[in-house]
C-alpha positions as CSV (number, residue, x, y, z in Angstrom):
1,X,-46.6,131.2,-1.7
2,X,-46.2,128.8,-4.2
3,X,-45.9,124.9,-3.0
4,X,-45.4,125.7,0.5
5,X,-47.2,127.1,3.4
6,X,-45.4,128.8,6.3
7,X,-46.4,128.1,9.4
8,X,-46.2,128.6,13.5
9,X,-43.1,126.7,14.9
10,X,-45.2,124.7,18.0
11,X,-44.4,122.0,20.7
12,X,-44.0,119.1,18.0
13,X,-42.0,120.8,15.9
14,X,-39.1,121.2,18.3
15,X,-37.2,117.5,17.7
16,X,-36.9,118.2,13.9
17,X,-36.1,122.0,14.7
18,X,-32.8,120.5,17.3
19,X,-32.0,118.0,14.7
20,X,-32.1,120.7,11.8
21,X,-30.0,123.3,13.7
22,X,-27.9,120.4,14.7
23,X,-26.8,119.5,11.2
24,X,-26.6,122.7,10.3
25,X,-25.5,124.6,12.8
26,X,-23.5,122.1,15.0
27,X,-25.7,122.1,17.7
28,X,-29.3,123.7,18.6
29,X,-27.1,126.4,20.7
30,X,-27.2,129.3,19.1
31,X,-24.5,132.2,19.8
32,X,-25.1,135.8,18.5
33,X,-23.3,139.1,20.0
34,X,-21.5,137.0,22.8
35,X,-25.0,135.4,23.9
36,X,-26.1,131.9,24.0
37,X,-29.8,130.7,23.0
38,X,-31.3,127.3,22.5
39,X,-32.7,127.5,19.2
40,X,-35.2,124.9,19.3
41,X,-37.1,126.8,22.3
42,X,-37.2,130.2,20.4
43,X,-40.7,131.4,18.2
44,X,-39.9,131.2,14.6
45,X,-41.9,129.8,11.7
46,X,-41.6,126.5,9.4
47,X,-42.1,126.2,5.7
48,X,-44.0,123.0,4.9
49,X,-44.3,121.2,1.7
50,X,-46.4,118.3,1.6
51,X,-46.4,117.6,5.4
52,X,-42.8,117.9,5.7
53,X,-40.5,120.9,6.8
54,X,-38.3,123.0,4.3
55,X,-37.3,126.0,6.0
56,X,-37.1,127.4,9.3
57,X,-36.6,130.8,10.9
58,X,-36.8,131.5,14.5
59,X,-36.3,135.1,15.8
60,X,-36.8,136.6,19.1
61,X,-37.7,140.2,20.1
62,X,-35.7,142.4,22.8
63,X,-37.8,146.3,23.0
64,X,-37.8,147.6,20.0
65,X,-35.5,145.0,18.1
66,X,-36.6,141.5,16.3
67,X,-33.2,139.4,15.7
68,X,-33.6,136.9,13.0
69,X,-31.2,134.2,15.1
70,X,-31.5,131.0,12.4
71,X,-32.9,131.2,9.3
72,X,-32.6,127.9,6.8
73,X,-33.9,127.1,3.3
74,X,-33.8,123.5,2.0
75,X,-34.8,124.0,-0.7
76,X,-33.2,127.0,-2.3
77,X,-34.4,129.4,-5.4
78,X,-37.9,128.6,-4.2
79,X,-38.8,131.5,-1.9
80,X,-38.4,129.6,1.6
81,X,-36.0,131.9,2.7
82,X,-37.8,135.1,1.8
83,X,-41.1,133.5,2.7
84,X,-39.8,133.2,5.9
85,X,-38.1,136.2,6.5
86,X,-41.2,138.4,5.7
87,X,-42.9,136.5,8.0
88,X,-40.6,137.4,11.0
89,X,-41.0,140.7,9.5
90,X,-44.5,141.2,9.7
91,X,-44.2,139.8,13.4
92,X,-41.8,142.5,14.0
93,X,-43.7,145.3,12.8
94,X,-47.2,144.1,14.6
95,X,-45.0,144.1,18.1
96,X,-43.9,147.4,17.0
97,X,-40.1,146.6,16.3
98,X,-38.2,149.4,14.6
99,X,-35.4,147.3,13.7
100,X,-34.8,143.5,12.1
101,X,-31.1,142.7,12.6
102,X,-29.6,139.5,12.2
103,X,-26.0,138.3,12.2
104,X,-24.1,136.0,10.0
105,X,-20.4,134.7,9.7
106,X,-18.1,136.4,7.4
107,X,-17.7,133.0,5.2
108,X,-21.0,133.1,4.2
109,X,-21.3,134.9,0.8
110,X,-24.8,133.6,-0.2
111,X,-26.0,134.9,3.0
112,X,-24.5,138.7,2.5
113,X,-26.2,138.4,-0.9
114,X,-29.6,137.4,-0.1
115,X,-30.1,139.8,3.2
116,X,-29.0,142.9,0.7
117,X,-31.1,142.3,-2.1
118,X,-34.0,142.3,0.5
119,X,-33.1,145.7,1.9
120,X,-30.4,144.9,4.8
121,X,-27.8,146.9,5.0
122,X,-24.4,145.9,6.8
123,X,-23.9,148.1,9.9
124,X,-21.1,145.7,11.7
125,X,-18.1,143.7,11.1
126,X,-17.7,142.1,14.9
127,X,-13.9,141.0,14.7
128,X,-12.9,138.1,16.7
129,X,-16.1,137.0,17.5
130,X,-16.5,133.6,16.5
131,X,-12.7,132.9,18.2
132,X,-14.3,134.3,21.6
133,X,-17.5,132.8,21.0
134,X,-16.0,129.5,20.5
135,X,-13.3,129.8,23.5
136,X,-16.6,131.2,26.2
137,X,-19.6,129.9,24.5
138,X,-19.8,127.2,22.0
139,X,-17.1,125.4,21.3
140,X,-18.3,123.3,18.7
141,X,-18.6,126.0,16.6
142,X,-16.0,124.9,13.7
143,X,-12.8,126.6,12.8
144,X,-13.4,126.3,8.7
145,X,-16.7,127.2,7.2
146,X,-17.7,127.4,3.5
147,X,-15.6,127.4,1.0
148,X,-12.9,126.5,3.1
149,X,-12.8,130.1,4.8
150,X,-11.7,130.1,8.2
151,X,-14.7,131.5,10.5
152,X,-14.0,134.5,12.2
153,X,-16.1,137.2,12.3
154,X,-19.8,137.6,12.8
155,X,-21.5,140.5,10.1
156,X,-24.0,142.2,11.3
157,X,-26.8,143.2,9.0
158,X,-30.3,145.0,9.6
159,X,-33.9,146.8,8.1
160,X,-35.5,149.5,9.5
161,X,-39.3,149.1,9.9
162,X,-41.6,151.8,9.0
């Protein structure tokens, strides 16, 4: 992996990890599928460049199934992101996962695009589900995401493991 190593999320990773998710996701609360999780207390992995973080995936398992929930680059077109997801993949497949799903929001374009050209394929289009989420759940979560889109819908995306 050029420039970067990928590492083990531990204990003193997890104030960065709640500030990261914070700014980027508007709090370290993480909904997916009508469920809540605190993203800075799930396993995941960071991408470090000189001593400092630049990506960060966290994941959990559930049987058979490994969820990607967060996955951020920082610094983008350098292989963070697919660092890191073949990472969570390979944990996957060694707790014998069949599936690595993952959801995203339907204003994210650059997400739909980079989970496809790595094999995903879209199996779900969960309408409503940011309005419910944020009604129930997390109501921080905003009402306009990129581009100006208004958030909605959670797409849900997935890989079958050999």
């Amino acid at each position: 992996m050029p420039g970067f190593e990928i590492r083990a999320l531990n204990d003193a990773d997890r104030a960065w990890v709640a500030r990261l998710l914070t700014e980027h996701w508007a709090s370290p609360r993480i909904v997916s599928r009508g469920r809540v999780y605190d993203g800075d207390r799930l396993p995941g992995f960071a991408a470090v460049r000189d001593g400092r973080p630049i990506g960060l995936a966290t994941y959990r398992i559930d049987g058979g199934d490994c969820e990607i929930v967060t996955l951020n680059s920082l610094a983008e077109g350098q292989g963070v992101g697919s660092a890191l997801t073949d990472v969570v993949k390979d944990v996957a497949r060694q707790a014998g996962c069949r599936r690595l799903w993952l959801i995203t929001t339907n204003d994210n374009a650059s997400a739909l695009r980079f989970y496809q050209k790595r094999g995903f394929v879209l199996v779900a289009v969960h309408r409503g589900a940011l309005e419910e989420a944020r009604r129930r759940l997390k109501p921080e979560i905003p009402l306009v995401g990129l581009d100006g889109i208004p958030l909605r819908d959670e797409i849900e995306l997935e890989l079958t493991l050999p």
